[in-house]
mmCIF file of the N, C-alpha and C atoms, coordinates in Angstrom:
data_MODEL
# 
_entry.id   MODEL 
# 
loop_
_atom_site.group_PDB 
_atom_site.id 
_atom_site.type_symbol 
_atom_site.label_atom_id 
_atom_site.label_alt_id 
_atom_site.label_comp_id 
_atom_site.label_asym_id 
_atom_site.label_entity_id 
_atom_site.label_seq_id 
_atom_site.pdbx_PDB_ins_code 
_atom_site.Cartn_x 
_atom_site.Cartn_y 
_atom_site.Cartn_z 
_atom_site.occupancy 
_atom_site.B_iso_or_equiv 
_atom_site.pdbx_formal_charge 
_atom_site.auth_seq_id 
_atom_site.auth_comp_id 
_atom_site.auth_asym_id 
_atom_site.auth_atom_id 
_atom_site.pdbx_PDB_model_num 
ATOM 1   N N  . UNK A 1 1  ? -2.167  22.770 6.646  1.00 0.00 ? 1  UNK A N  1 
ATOM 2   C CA . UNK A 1 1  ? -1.561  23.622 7.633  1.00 0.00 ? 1  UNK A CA 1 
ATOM 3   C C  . UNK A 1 1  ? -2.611  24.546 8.228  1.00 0.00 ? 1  UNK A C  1 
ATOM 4   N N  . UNK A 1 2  ? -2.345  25.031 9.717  1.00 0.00 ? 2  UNK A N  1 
ATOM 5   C CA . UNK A 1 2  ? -3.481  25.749 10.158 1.00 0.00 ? 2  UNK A CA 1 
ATOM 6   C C  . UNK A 1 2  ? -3.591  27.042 9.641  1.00 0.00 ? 2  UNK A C  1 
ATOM 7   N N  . UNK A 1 3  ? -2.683  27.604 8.887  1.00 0.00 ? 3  UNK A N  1 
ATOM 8   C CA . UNK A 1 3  ? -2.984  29.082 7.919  1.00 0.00 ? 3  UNK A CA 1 
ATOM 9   C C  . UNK A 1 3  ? -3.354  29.056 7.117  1.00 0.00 ? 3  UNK A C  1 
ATOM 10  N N  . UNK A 1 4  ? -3.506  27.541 6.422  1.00 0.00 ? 4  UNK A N  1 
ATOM 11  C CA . UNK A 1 4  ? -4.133  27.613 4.913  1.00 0.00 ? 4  UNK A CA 1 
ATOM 12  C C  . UNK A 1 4  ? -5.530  28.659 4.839  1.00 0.00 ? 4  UNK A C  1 
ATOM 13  N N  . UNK A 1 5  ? -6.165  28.950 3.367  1.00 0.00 ? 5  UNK A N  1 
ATOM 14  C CA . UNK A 1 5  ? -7.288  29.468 3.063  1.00 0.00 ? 5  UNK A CA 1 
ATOM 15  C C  . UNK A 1 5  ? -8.574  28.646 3.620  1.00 0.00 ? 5  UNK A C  1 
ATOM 16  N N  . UNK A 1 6  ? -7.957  27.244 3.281  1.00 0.00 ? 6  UNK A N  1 
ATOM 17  C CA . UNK A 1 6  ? -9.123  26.268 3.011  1.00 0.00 ? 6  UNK A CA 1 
ATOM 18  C C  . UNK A 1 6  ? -8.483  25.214 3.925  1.00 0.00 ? 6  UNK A C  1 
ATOM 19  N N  . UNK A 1 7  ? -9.100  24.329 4.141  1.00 0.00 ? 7  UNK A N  1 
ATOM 20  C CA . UNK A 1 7  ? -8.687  22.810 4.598  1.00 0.00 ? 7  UNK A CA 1 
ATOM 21  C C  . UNK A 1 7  ? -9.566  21.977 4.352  1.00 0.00 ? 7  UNK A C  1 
ATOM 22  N N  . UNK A 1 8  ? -9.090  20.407 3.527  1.00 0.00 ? 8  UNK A N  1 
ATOM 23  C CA . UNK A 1 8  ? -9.473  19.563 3.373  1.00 0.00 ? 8  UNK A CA 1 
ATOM 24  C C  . UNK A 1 8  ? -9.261  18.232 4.061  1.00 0.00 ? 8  UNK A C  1 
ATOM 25  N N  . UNK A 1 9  ? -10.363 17.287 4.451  1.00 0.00 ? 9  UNK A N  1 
ATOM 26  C CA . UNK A 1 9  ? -9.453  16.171 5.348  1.00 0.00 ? 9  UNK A CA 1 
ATOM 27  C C  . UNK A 1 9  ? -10.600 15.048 4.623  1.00 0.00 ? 9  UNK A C  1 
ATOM 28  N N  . UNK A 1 10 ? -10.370 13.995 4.096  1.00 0.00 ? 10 UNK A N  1 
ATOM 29  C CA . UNK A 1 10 ? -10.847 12.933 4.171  1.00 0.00 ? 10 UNK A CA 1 
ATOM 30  C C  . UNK A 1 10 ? -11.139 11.938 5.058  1.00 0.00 ? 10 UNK A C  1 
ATOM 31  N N  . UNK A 1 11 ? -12.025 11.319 4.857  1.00 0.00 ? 11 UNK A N  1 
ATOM 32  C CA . UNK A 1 11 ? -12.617 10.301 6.594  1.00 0.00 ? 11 UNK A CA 1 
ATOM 33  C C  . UNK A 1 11 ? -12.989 9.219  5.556  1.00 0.00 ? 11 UNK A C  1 
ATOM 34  N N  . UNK A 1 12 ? -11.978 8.290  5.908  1.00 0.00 ? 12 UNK A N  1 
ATOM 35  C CA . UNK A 1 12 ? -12.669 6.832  5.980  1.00 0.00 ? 12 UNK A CA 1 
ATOM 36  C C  . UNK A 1 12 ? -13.074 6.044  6.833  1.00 0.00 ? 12 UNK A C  1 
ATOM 37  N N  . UNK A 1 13 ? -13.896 5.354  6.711  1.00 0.00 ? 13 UNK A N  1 
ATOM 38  C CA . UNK A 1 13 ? -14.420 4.202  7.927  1.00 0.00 ? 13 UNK A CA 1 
ATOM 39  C C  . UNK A 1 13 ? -14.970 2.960  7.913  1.00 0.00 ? 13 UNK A C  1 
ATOM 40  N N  . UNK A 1 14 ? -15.176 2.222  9.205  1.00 0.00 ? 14 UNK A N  1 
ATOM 41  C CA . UNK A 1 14 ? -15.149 0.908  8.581  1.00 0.00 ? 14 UNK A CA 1 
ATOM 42  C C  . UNK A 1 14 ? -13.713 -0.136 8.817  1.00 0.00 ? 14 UNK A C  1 
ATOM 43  N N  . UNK A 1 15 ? -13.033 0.394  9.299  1.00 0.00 ? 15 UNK A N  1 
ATOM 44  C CA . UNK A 1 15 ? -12.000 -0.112 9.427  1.00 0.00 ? 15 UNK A CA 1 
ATOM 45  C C  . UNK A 1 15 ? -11.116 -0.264 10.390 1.00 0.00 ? 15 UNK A C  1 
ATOM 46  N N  . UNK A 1 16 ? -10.363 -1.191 11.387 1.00 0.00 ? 16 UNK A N  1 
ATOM 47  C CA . UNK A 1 16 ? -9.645  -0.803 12.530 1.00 0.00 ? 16 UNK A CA 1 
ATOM 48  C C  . UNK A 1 16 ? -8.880  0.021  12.567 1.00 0.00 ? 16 UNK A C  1 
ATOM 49  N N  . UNK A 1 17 ? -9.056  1.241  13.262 1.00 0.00 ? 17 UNK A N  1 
ATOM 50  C CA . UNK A 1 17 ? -7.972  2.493  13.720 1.00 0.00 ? 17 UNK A CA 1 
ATOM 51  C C  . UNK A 1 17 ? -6.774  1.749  13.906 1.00 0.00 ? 17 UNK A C  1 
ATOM 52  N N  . UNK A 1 18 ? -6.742  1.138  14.824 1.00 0.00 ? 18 UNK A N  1 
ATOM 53  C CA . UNK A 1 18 ? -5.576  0.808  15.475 1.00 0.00 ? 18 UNK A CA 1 
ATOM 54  C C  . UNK A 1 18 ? -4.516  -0.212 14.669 1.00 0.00 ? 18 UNK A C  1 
ATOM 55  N N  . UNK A 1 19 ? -4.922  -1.021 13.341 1.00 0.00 ? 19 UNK A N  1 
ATOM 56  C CA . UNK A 1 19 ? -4.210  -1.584 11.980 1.00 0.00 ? 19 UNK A CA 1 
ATOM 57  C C  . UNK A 1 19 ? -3.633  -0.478 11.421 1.00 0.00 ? 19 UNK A C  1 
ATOM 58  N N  . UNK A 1 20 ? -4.862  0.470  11.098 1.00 0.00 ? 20 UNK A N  1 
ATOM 59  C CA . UNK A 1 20 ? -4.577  1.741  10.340 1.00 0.00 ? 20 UNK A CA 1 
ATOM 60  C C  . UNK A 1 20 ? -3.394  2.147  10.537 1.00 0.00 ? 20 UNK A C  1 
ATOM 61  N N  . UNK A 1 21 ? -3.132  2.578  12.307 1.00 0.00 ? 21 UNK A N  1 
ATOM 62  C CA . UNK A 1 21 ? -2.156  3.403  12.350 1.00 0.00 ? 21 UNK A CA 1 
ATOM 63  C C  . UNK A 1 21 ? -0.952  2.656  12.413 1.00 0.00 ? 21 UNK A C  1 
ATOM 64  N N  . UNK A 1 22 ? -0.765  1.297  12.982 1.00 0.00 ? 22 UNK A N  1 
ATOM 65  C CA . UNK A 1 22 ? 0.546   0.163  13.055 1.00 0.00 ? 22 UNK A CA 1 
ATOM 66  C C  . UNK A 1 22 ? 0.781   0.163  11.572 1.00 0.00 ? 22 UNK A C  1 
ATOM 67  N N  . UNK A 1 23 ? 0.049   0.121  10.616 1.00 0.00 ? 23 UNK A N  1 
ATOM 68  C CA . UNK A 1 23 ? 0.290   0.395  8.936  1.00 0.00 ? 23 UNK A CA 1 
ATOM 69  C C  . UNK A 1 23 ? 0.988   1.571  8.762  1.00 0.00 ? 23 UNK A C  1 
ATOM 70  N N  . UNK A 1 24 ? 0.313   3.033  8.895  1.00 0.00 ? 24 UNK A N  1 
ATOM 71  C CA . UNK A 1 24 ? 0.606   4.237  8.995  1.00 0.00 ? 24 UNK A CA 1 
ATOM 72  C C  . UNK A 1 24 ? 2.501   4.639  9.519  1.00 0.00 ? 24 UNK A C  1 
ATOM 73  N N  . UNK A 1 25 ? 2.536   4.015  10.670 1.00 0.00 ? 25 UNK A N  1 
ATOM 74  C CA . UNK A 1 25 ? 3.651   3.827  11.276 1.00 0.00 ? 25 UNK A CA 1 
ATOM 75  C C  . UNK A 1 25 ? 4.741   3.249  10.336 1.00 0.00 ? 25 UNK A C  1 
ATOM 76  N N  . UNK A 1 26 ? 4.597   1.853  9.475  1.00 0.00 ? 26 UNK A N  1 
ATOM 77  C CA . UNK A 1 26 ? 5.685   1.238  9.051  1.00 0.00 ? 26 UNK A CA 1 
ATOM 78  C C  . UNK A 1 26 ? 5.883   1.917  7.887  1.00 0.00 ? 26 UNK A C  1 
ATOM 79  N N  . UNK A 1 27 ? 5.232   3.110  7.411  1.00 0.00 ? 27 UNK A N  1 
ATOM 80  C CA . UNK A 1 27 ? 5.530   3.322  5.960  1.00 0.00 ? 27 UNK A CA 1 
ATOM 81  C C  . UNK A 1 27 ? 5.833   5.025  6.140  1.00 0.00 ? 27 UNK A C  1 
ATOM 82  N N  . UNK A 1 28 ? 6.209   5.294  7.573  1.00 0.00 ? 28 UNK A N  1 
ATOM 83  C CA . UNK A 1 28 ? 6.781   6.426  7.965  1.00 0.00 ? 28 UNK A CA 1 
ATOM 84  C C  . UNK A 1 28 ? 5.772   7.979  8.145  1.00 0.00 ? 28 UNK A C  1 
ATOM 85  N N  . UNK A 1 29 ? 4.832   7.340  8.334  1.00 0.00 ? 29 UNK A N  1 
ATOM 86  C CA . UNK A 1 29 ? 3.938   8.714  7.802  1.00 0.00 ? 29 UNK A CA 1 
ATOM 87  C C  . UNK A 1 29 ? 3.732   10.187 8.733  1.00 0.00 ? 29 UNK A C  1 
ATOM 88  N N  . UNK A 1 30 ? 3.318   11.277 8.354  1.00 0.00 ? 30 UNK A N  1 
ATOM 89  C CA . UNK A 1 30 ? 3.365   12.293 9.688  1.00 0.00 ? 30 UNK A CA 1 
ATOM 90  C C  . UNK A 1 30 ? 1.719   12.226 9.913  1.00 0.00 ? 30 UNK A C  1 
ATOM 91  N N  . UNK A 1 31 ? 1.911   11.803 11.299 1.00 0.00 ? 31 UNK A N  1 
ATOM 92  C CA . UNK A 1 31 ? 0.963   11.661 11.841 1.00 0.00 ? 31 UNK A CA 1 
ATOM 93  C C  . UNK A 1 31 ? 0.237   12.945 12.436 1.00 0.00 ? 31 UNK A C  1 
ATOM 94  N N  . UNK A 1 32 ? -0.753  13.736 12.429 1.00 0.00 ? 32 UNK A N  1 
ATOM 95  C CA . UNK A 1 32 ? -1.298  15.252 12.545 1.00 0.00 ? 32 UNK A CA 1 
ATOM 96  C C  . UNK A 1 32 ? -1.652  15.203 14.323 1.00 0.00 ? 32 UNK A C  1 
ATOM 97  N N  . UNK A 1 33 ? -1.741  14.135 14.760 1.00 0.00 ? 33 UNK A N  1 
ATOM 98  C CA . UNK A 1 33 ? -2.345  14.026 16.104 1.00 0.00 ? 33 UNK A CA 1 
ATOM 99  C C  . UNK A 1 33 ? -0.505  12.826 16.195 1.00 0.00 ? 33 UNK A C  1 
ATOM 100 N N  . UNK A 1 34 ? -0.754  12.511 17.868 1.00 0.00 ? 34 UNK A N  1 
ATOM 101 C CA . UNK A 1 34 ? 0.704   11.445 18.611 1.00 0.00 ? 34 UNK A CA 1 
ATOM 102 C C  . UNK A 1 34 ? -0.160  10.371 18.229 1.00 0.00 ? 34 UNK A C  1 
ATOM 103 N N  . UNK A 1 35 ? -1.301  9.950  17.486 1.00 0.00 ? 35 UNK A N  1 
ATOM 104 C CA . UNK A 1 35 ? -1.603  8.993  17.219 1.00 0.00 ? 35 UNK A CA 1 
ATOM 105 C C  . UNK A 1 35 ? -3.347  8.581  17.549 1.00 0.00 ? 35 UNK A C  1 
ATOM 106 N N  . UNK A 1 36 ? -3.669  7.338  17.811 1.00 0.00 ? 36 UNK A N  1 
ATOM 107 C CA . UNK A 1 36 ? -5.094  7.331  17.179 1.00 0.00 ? 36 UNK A CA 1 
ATOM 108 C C  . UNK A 1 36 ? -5.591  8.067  18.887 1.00 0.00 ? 36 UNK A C  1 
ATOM 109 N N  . UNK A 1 37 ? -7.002  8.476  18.338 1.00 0.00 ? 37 UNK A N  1 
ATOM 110 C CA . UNK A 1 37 ? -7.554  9.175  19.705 1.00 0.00 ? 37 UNK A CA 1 
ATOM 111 C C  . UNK A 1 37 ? -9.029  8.765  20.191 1.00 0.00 ? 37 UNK A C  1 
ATOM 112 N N  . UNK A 1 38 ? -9.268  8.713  21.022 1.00 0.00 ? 38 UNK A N  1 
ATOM 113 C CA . UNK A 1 38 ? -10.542 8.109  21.472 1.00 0.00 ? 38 UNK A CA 1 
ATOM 114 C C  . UNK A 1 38 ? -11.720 9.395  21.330 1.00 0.00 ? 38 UNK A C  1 
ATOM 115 N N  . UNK A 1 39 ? -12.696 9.016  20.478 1.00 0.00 ? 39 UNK A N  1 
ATOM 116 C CA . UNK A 1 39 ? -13.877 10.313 20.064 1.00 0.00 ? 39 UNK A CA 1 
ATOM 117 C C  . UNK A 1 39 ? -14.818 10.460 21.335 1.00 0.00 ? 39 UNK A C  1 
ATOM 118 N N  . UNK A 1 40 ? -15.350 11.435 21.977 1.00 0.00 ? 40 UNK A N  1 
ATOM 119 C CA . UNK A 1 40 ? -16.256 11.879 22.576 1.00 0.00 ? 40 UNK A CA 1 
ATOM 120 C C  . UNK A 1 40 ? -18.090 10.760 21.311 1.00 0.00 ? 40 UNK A C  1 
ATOM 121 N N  . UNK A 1 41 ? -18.718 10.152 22.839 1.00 0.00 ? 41 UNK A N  1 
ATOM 122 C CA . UNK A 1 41 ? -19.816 9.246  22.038 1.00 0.00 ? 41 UNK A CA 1 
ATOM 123 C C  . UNK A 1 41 ? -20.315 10.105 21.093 1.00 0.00 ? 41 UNK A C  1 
ATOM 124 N N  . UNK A 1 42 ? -20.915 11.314 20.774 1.00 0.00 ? 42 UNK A N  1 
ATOM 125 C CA . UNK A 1 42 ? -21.782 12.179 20.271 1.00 0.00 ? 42 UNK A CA 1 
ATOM 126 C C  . UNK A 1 42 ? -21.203 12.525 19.111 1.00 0.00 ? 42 UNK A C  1 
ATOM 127 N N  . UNK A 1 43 ? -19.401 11.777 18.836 1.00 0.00 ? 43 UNK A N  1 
ATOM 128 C CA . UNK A 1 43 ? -18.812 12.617 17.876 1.00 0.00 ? 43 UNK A CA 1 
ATOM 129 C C  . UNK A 1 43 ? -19.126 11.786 16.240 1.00 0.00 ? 43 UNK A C  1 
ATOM 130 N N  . UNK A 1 44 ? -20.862 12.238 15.794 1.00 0.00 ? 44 UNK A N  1 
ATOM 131 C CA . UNK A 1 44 ? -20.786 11.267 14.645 1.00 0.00 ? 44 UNK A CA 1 
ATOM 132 C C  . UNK A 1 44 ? -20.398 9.937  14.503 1.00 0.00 ? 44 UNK A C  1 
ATOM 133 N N  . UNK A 1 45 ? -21.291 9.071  15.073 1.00 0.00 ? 45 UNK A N  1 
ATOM 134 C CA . UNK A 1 45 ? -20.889 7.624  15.479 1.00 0.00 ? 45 UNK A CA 1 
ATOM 135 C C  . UNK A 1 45 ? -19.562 6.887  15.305 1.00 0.00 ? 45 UNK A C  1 
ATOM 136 N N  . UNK A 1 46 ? -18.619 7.954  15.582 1.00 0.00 ? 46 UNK A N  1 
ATOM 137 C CA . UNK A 1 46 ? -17.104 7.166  15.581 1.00 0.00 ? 46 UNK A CA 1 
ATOM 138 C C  . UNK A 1 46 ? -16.484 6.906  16.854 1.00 0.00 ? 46 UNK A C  1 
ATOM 139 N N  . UNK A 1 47 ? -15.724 6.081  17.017 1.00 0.00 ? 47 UNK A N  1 
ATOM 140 C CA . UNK A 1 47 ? -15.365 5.753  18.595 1.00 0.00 ? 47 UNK A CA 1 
ATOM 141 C C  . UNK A 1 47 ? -13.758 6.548  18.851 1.00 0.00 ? 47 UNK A C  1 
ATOM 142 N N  . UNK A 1 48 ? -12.732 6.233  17.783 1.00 0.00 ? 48 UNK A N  1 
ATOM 143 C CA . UNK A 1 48 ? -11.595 6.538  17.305 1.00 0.00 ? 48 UNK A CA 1 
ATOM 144 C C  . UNK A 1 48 ? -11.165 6.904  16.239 1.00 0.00 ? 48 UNK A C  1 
ATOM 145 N N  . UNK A 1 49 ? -10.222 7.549  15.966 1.00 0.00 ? 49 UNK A N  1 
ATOM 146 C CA . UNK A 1 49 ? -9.252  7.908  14.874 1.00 0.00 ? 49 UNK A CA 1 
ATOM 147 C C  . UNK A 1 49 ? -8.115  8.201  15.008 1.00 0.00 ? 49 UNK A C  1 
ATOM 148 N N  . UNK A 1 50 ? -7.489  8.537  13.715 1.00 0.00 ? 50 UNK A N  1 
ATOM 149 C CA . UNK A 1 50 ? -6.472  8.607  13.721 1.00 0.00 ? 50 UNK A CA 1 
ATOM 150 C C  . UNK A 1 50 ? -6.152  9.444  12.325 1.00 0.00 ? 50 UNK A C  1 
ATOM 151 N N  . UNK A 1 51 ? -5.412  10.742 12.136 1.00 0.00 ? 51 UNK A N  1 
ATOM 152 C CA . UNK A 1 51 ? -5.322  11.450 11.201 1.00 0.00 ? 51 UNK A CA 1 
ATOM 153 C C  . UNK A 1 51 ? -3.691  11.699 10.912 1.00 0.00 ? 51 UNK A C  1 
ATOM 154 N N  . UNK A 1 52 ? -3.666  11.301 9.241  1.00 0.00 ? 52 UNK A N  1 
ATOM 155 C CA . UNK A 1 52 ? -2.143  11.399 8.390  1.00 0.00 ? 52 UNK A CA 1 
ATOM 156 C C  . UNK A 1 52 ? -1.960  12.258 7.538  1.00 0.00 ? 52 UNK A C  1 
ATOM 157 N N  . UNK A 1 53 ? -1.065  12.158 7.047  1.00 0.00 ? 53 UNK A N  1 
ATOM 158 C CA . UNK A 1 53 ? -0.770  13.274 5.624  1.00 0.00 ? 53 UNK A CA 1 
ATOM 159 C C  . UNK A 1 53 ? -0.600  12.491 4.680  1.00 0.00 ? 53 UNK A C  1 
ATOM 160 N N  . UNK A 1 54 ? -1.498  12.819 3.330  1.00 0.00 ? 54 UNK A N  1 
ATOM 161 C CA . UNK A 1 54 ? -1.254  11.317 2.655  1.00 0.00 ? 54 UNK A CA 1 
ATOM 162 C C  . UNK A 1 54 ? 0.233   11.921 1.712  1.00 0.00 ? 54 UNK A C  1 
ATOM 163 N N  . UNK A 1 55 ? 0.411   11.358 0.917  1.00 0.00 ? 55 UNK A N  1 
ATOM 164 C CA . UNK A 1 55 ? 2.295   12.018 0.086  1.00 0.00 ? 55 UNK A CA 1 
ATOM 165 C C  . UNK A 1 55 ? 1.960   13.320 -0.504 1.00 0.00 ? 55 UNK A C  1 
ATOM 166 N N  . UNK A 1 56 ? 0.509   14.051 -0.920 1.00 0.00 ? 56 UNK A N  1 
ATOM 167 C CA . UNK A 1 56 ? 0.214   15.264 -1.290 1.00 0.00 ? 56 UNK A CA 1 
ATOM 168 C C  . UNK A 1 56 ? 0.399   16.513 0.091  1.00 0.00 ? 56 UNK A C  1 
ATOM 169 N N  . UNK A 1 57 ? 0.591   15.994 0.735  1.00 0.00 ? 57 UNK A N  1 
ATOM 170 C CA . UNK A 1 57 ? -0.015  16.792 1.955  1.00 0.00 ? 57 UNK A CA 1 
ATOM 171 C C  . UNK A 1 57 ? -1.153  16.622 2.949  1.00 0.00 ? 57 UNK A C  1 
ATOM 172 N N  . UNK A 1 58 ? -2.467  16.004 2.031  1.00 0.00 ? 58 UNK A N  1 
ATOM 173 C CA . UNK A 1 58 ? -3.482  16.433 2.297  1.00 0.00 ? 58 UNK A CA 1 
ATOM 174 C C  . UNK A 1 58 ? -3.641  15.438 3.802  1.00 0.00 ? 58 UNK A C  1 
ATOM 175 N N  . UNK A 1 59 ? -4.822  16.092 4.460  1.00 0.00 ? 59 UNK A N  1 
ATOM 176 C CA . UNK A 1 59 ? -5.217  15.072 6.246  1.00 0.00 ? 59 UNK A CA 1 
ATOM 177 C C  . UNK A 1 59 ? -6.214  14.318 5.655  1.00 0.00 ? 59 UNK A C  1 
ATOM 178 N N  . UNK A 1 60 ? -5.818  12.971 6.221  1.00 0.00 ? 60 UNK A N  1 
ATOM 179 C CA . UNK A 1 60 ? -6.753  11.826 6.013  1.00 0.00 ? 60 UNK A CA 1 
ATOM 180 C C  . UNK A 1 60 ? -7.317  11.261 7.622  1.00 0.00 ? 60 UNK A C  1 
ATOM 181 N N  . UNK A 1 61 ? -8.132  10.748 7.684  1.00 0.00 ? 61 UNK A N  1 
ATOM 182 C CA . UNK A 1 61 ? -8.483  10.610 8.605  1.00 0.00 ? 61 UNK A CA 1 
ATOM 183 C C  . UNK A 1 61 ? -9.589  9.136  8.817  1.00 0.00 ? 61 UNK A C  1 
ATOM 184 N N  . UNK A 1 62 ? -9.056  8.487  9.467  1.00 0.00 ? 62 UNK A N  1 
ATOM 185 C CA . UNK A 1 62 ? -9.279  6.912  9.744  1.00 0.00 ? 62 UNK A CA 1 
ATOM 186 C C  . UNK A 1 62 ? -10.372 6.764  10.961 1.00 0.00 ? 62 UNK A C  1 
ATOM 187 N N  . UNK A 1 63 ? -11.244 6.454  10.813 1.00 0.00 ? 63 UNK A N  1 
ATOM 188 C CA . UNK A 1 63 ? -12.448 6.734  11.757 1.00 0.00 ? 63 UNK A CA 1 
ATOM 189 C C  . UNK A 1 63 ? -12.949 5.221  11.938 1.00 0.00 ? 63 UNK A C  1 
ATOM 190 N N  . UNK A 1 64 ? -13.075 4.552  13.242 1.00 0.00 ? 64 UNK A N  1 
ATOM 191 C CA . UNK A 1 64 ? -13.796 3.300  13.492 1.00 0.00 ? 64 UNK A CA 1 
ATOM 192 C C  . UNK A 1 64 ? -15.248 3.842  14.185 1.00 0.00 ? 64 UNK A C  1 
ATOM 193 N N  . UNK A 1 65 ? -16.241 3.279  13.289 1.00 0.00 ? 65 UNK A N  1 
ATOM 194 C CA . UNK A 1 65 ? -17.582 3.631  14.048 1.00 0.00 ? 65 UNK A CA 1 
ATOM 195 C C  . UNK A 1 65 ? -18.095 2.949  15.270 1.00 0.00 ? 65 UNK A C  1 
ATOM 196 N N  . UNK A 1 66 ? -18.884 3.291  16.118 1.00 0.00 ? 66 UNK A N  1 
ATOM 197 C CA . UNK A 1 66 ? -19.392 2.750  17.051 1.00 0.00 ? 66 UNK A CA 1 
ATOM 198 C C  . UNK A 1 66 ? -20.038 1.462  16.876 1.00 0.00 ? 66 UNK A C  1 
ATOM 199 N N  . UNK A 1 67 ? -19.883 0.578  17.783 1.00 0.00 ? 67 UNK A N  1 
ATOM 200 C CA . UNK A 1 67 ? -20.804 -0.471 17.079 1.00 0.00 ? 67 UNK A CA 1 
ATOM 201 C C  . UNK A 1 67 ? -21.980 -0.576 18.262 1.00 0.00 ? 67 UNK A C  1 
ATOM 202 N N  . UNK A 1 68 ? -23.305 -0.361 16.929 1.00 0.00 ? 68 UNK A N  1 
ATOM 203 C CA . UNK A 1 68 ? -24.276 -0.328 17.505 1.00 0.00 ? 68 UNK A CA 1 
ATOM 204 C C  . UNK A 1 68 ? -25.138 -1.677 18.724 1.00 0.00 ? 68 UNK A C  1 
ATOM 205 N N  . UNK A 1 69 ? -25.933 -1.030 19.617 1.00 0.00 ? 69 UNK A N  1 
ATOM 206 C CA . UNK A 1 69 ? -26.409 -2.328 20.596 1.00 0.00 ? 69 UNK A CA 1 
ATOM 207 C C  . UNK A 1 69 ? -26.923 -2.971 19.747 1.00 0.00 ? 69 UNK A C  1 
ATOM 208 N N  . UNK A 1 70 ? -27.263 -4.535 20.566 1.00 0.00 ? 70 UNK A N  1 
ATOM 209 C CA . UNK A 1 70 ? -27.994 -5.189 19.560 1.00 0.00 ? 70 UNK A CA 1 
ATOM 210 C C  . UNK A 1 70 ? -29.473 -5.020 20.188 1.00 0.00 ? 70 UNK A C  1 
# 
């Protein structure tokens, strides 16, 4: 919550955002954002995400990285 003391969010990556969240979706989850979001290039080589509450509360956060030129 935005009054907490502290805030914690986990980032995984590596993985399609957009599975993530059609997953996320069928198993009812509260989604912290309307859903996955497109990152500014500079934002730590991720392109998208998408951030949940896992059953503790806590924000998780689903990050697809950029894929580099060849």
């Amino acid at each position: 919550m935005a009054n907490d003391l502290m805030h914690w969010q986990t980032r995984f990556s590596g993985m399609s955002v957009d599975s993530a969240a059609s997953e996320f979706r069928k198993a009812h989850c509260e989604f912290l954002l309307s859903g996955v979001v497109a990152l500014p290039p500079a934002e730590m080589g991720f392109r998208k995400s998408v951030i949940v509450r896992d059953p503790d509360g806590h924000a998780v956060e689903i990050a697809e990285a950029e894929v580099a030129p060849r």
